[in-house]
C-alpha positions as CSV (number, residue, x, y, z in Angstrom):
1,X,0.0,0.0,0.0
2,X,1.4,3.5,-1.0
3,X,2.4,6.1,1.7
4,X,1.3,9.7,1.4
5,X,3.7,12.0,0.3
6,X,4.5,14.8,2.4
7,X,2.1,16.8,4.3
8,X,1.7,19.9,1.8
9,X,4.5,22.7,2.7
10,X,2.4,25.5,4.3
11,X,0.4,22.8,6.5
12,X,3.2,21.2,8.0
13,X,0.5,19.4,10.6
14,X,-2.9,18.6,10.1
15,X,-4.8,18.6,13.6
16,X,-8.2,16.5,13.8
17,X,-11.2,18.2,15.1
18,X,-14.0,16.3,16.6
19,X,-17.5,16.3,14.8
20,X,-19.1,18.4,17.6
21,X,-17.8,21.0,20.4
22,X,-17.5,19.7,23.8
23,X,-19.9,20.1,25.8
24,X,-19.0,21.7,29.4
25,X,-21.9,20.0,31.7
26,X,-21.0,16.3,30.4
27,X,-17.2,16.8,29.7
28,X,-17.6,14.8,26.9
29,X,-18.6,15.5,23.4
30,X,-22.1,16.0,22.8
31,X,-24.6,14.6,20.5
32,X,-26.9,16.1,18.0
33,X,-30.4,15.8,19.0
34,X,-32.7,13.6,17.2
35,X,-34.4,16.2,15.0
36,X,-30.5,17.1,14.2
37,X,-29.5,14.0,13.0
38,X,-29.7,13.6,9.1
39,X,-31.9,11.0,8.5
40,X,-34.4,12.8,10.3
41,X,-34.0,16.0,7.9
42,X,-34.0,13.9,5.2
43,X,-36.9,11.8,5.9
44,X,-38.6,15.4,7.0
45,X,-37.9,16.9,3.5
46,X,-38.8,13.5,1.3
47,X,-42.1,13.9,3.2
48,X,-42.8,17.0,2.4
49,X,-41.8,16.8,-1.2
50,X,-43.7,13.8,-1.2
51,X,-47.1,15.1,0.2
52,X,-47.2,18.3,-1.8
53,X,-46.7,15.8,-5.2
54,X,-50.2,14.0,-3.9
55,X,-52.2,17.1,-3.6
56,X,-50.5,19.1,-6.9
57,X,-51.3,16.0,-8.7
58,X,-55.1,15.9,-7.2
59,X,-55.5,19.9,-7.8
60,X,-54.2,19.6,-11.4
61,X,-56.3,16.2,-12.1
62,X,-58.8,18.3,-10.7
63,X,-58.8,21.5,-13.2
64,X,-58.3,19.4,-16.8
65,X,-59.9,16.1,-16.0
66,X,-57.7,12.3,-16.4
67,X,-58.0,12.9,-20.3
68,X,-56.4,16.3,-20.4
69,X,-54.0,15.6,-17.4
70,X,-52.7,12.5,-19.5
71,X,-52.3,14.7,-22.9
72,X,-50.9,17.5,-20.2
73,X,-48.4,15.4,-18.8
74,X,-47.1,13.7,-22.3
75,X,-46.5,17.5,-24.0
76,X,-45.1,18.6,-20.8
77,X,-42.4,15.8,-20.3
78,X,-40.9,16.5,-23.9
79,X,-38.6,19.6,-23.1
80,X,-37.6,18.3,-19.5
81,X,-35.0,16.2,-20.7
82,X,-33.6,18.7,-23.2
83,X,-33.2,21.1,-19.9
84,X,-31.7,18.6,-17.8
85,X,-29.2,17.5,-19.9
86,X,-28.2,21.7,-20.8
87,X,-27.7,21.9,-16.9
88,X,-25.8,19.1,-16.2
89,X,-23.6,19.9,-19.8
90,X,-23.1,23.1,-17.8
91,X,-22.1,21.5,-14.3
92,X,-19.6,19.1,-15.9
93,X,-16.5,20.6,-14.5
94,X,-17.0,20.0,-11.1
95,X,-20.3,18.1,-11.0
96,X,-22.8,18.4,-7.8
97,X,-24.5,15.3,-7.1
98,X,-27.4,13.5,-8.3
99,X,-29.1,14.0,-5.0
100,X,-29.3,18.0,-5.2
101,X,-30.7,17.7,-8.9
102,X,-33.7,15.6,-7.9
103,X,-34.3,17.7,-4.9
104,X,-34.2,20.8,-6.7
105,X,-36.5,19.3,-9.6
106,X,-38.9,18.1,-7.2
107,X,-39.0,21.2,-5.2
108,X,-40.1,23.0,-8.2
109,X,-42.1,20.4,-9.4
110,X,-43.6,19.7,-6.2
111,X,-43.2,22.6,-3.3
112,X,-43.5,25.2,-5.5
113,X,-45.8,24.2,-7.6
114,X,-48.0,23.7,-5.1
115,X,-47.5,27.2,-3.2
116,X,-48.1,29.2,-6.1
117,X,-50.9,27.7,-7.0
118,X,-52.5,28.1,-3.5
119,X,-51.1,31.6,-3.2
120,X,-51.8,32.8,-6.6
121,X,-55.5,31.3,-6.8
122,X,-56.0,32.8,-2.6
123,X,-54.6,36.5,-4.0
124,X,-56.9,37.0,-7.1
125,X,-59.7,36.2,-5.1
126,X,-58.9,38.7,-2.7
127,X,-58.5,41.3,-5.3
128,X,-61.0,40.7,-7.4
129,X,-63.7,40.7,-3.9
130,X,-61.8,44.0,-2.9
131,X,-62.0,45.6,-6.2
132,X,-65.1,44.5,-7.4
133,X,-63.3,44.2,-11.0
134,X,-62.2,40.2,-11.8
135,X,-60.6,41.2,-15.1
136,X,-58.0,43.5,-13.2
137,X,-57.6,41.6,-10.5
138,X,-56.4,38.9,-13.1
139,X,-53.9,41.2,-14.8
140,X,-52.7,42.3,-11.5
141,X,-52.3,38.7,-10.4
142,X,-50.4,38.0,-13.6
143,X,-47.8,40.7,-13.5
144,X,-47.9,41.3,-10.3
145,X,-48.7,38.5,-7.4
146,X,-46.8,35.9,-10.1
147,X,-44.1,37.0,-10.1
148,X,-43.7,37.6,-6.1
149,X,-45.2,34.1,-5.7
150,X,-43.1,32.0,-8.3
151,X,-40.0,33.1,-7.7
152,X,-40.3,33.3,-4.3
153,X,-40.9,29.8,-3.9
154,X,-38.4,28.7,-6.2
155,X,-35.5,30.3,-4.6
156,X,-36.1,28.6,-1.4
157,X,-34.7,25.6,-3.2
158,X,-31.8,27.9,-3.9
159,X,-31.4,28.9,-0.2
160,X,-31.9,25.7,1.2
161,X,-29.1,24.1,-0.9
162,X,-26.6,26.9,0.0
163,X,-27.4,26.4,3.5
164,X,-27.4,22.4,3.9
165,X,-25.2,21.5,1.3
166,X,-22.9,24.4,1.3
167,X,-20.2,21.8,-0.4
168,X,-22.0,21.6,-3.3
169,X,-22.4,25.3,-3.9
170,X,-19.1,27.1,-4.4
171,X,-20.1,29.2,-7.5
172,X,-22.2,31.2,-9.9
173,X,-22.3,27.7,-12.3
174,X,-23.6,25.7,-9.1
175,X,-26.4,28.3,-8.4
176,X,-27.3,28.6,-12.1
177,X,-27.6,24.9,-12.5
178,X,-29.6,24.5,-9.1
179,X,-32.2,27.6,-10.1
180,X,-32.4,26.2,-13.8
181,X,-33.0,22.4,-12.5
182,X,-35.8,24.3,-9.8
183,X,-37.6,25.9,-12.5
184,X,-37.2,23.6,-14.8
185,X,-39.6,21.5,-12.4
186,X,-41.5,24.0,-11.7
187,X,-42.4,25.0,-15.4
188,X,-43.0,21.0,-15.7
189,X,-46.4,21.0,-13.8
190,X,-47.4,24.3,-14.6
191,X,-47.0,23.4,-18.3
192,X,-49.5,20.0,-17.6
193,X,-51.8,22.4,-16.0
194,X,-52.1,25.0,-18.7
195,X,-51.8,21.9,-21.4
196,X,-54.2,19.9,-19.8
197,X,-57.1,23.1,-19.4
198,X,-56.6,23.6,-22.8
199,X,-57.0,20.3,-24.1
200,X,-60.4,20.3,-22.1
201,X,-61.4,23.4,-23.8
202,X,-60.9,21.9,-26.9
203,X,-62.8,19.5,-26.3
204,X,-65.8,21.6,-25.3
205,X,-65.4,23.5,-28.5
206,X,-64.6,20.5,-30.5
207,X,-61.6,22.4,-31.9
208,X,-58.8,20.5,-33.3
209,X,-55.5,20.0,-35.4
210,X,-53.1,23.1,-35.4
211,X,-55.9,25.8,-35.2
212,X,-56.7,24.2,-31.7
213,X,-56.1,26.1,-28.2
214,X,-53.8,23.2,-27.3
215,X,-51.4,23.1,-30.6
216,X,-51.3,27.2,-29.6
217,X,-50.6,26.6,-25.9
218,X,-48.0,23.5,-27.0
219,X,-46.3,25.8,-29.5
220,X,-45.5,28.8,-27.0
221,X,-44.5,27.4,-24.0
222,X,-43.1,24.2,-24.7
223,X,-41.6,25.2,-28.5
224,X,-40.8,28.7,-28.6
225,X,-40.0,29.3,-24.6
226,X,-39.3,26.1,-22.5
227,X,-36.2,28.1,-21.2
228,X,-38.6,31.1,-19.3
229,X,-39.0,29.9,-16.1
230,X,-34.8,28.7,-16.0
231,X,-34.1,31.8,-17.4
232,X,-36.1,34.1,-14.3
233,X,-34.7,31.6,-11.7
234,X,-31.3,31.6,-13.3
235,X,-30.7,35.7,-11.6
236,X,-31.8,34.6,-8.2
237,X,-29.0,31.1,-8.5
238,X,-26.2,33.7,-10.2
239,X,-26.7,36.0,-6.8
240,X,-26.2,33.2,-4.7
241,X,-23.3,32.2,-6.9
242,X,-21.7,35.6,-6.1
243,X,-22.5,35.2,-2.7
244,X,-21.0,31.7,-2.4
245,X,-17.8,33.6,-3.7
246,X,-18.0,35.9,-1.1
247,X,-15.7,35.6,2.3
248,X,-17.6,34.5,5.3
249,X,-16.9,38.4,6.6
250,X,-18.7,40.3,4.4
251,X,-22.2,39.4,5.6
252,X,-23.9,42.3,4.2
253,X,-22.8,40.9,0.5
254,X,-23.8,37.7,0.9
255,X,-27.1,38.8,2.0
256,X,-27.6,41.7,-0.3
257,X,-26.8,39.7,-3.0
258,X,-29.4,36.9,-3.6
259,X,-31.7,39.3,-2.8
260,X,-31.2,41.6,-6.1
261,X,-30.9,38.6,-8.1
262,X,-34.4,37.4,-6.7
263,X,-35.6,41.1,-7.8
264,X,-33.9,40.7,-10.9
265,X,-35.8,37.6,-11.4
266,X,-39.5,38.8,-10.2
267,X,-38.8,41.9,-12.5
268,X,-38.0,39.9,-15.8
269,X,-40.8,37.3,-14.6
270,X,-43.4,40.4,-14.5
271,X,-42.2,42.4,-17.6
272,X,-42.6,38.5,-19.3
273,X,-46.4,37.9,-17.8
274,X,-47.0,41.6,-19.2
275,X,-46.0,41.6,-22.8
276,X,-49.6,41.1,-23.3
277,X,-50.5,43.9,-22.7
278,X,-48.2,45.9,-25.5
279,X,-50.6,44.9,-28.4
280,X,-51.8,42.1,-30.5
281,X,-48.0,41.6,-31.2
282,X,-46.5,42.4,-28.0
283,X,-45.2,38.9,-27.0
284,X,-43.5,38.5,-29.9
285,X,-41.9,41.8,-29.8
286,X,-40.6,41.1,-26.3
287,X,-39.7,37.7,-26.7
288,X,-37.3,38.6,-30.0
289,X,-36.2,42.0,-28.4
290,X,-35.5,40.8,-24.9
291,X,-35.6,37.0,-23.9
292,X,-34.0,36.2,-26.4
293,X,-30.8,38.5,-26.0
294,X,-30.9,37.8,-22.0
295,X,-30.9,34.3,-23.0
296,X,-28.1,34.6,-25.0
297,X,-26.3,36.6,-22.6
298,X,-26.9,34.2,-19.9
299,X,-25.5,31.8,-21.6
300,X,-22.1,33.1,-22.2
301,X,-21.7,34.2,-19.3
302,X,-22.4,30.6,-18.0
303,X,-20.4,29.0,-20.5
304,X,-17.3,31.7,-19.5
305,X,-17.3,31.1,-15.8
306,X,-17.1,27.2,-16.3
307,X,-13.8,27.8,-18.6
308,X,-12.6,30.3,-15.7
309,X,-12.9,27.6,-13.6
310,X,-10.8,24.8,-15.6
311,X,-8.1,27.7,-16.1
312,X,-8.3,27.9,-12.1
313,X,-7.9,24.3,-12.1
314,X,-4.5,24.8,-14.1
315,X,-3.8,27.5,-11.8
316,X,-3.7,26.0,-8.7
317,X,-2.9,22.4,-9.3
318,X,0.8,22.6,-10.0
319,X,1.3,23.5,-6.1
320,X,0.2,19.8,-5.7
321,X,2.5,18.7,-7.9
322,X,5.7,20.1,-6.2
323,X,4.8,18.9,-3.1
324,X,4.4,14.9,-4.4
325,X,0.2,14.9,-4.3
326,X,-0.3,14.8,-7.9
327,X,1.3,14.0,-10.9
328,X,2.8,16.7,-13.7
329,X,0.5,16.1,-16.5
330,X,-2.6,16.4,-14.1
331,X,-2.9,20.1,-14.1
332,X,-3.1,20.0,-17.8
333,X,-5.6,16.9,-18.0
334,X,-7.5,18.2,-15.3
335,X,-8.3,21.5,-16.8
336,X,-9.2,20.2,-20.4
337,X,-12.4,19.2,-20.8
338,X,-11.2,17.5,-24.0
339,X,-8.4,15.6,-22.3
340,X,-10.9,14.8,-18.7
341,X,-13.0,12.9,-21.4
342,X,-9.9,11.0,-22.8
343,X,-9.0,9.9,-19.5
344,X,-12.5,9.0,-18.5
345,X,-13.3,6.8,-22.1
346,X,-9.4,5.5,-21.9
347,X,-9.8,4.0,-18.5
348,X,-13.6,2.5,-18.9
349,X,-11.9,0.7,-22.3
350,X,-8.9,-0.7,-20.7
351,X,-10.2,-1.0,-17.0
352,X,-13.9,-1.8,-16.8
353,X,-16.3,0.7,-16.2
354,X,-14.8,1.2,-12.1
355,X,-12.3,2.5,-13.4
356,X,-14.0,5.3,-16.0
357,X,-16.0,6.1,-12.4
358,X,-13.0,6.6,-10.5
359,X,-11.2,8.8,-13.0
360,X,-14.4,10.4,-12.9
361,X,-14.3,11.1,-9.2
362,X,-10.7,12.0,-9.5
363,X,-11.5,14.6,-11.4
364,X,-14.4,15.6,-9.4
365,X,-12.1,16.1,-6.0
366,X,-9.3,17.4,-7.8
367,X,-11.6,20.7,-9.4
368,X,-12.9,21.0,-5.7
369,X,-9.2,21.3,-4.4
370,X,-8.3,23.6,-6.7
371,X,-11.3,26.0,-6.5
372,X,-10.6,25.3,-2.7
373,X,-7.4,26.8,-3.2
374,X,-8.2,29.6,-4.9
375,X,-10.7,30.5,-2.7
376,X,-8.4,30.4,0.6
377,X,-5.6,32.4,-1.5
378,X,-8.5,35.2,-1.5
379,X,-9.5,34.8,2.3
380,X,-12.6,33.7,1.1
381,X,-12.3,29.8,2.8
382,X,-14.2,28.7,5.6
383,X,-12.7,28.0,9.1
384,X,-12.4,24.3,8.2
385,X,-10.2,25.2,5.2
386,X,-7.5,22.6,6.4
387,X,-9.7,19.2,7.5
388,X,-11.3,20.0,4.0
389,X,-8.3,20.4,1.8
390,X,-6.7,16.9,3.7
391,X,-10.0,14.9,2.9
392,X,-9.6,15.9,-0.5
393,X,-6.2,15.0,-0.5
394,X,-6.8,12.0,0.7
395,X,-9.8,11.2,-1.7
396,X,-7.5,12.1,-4.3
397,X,-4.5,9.7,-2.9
398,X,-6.9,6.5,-2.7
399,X,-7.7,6.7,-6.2
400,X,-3.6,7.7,-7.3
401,X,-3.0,4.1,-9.1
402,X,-6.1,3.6,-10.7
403,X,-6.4,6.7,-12.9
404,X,-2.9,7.5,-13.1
405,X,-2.4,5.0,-16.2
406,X,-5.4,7.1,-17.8
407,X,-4.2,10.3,-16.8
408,X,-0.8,9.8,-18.3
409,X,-2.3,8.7,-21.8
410,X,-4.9,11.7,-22.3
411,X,-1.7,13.9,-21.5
412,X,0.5,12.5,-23.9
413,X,-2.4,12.5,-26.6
414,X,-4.2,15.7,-25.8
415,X,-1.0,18.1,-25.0
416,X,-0.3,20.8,-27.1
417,X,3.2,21.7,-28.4
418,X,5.8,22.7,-26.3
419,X,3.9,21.5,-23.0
420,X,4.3,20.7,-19.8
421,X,4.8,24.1,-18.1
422,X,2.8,25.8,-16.1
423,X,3.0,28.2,-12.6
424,X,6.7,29.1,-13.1
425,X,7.9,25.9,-13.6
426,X,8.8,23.7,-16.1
427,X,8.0,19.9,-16.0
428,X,10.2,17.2,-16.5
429,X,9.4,15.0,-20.0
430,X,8.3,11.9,-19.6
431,X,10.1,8.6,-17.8
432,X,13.0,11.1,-17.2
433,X,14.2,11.7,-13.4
434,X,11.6,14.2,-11.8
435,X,9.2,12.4,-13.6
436,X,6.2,11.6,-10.8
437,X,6.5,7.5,-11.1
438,X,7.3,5.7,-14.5
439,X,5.4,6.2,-17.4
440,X,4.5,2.8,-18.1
441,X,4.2,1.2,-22.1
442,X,0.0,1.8,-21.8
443,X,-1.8,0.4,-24.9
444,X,-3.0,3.2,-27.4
445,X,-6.6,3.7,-26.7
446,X,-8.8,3.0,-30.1
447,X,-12.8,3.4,-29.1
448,X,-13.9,1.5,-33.1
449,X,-11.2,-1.6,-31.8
450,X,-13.5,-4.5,-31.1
């Protein structure tokens, strides 16, 4: 069994810290209580998600009848995957687990679904007795409760991830992806509802084919603007992303922040439910004019932070390598999304699919590390800063001789001219002295060889 190298320079000891603070009366350490202990919270949230799926599903049965719940739920379905798959494209650098994408789909599916229906229906009543006018109290409700109410409930999802599994959420691409998976879900059950009533209403008429209500409804929202809802969610999960980047100090930021990105999001959501009122033509108008640019502009900005964070990866990295953690070619492997692949496919081939899993996880822990880094080179780590970088380590260590062989070949085929060097060093060439361990003869890696 390998040995770790040595402890990394500017950590010279790594204390342990127990899992909870001693407790004076007892002189012991003390133990959660019951409703602290995790299987509790999780049993407590897997209820509630659970519960609020029963009655949204009984409310929208309820308003379009099995027949236009069935059609409802088969249009609805078709863009889901489409969105999932964008999100998790998005989170491939550093990953967040399967776990956080269900509960973030099924909070918006579910949870907030289910309050903004209840709250929405509950406020138009009020205005409509109050006013005496049901035609603006609808309007009002539209651009105005909404708005409030939606997004509302969508960023708790947000908030409750960046406050349970603050691990998970380091960035703006971890609260975009979380916001987008939320109203993704969210849009989901809304679009069986509004799918479903019109069905029904096509059936009173006896409308059909594309001049129906329900090839209308099916073209707009699931066609020409599946990415709405994502897209007014996606300010509120970029606040938190700034906040997540924010040191632990500067309260008032990380406050202030998800806060105007909610705004942001209510705003957009409002000026969206609106563009009714700008003419026969006004949807269209906002939709090419605005979304559509926002959308666009999202996207990059997206796209740009995920390649800021492989260049961090590059970065940072090669202060591992000097002190004996991690091989020379990983900084360049590790922050190539090209050569991450290679390693991946190279591994699953040769090794069995284990093996394409741990490279996978290896790459996983090593983004976290670096990010890690850069975050406590900017005082922006948490107090546990040093236990967190040695479990990383050490996840990192475990899985050293199994994905070094797949490392190695997606550096060698991937590397550009003239590499290795990086950080203000130069690397040593391969199977020379300096070299971390001996590049082993591994067979070329041919995907079409049966």
């Amino acid at each position: 069994m390998a040995s770790y190298p040595p402890p990394y320079p500017s950590q010279p000891s790594y204390p342990t810290y127990p899992p909870y603070a001693p407790d004076p009366a007892d002189d012991g350490l003390r133990h959660p209580h019951w409703w602290q202990r995790r299987w509790v919270r999780y049993g407590a949230l897997s209820t509630l998600l659970a519960l609020s799926g029963l009655v949204i599903l009984a409310l929208v049965r309820e308003q379009t009848g099995t027949e236009g719940f069935l059609v409802g739920l088969g249009l609805a379905v078709l863009p889901v995957p489409l969105l999932v798959a964008a999100f998790r494209w998005l989170d491939r650098v550093q990953p967040g687990p399967w776990r956080n994408v269900l509960f973030a789909f099924a909070w918006g599916a579910c949870a907030a679904a289910l309050i903004a229906i209840v709250a929405n229906s509950f406020a138009t009543r009020w205005i409509a007795t109050a006013t005496a006018d049901p035609s603006s109290a609808d309007t009002l409700g539209a651009t105005v409760i909404a708005p409030i109410v939606e997004e509302s409930a969508k960023a708790a999802a947000v908030l409750l991830v960046f406050l349970f599994r603050r691990r998970d959420f380091t960035g703006i691409v971890d609260g975009v992806v979380i916001a987008g998976l939320t109203a993704t879900g969210f849009a989901f059950t809304e679009n069986i509802l509004y799918l479903g009533t019109a069905f029904g209403t096509d059936q009173l008429t006896g409308d059909s084919g594309i001049a129906s209500v329900t090839a209308a409804t099916f073209f707009v929202r699931i066609v020409m603007s599946p990415f709405a809802h994502p897209l007014f969610t996606v300010f509120t999960g970029i606040g938190f992303g700034i906040a997540a980047l924010s040191g632990e100090r500067r309260r008032a930021r990380r406050v202030l922040l998800p806060i105007a990105g909610l705004l942001c999001a209510m705003s957009m959501h409002a000026f969206w439910n609106g563009s009714s009122a700008f003419g026969q033509f006004g949807f269209f108008a906002v939709y090419g004019m605005f979304m559509v640019p926002v959308f666009g502009l999202l996207t990059w900005l997206a796209v740009w932070t995920r390649q800021r964070e492989l260049r961090t990866v590059r970065e940072e990295l090669p202060a591992y390598v000097y002190a004996g953690w991690i091989g020379v070619a990983e900084p360049f492997v590790l922050g190539s999304m090209r050569a991450r692949q290679m390693a991946r496919e190279y591994a699953a081939y040769h090794f069995g699919k284990t093996a394409g899993k741990a490279v996978a996880e290896y790459e996983q822990y090593a983004t976290t590390l670096a990010l890690l880094r850069r975050r406590g080179q900017r005082g922006r780590a948490g107090a546990d800063f040093v236990v967190r970088e040695r479990e990383l380590l050490t996840e990192l260590w475990s899985r050293r001789e199994i994905t070094r062989p797949a490392l190695e070949y997606a550096a060698r085929t991937a590397a550009p001219a003239g590499w290795p060097g990086y950080g203000g060093y130069t690397a040593p060439a391969y199977g020379t002295p300096g070299w971390y361990g001996t590049a082993a003869p591994y067979p070329a890696y041919n995907p079409y060889q049966t």
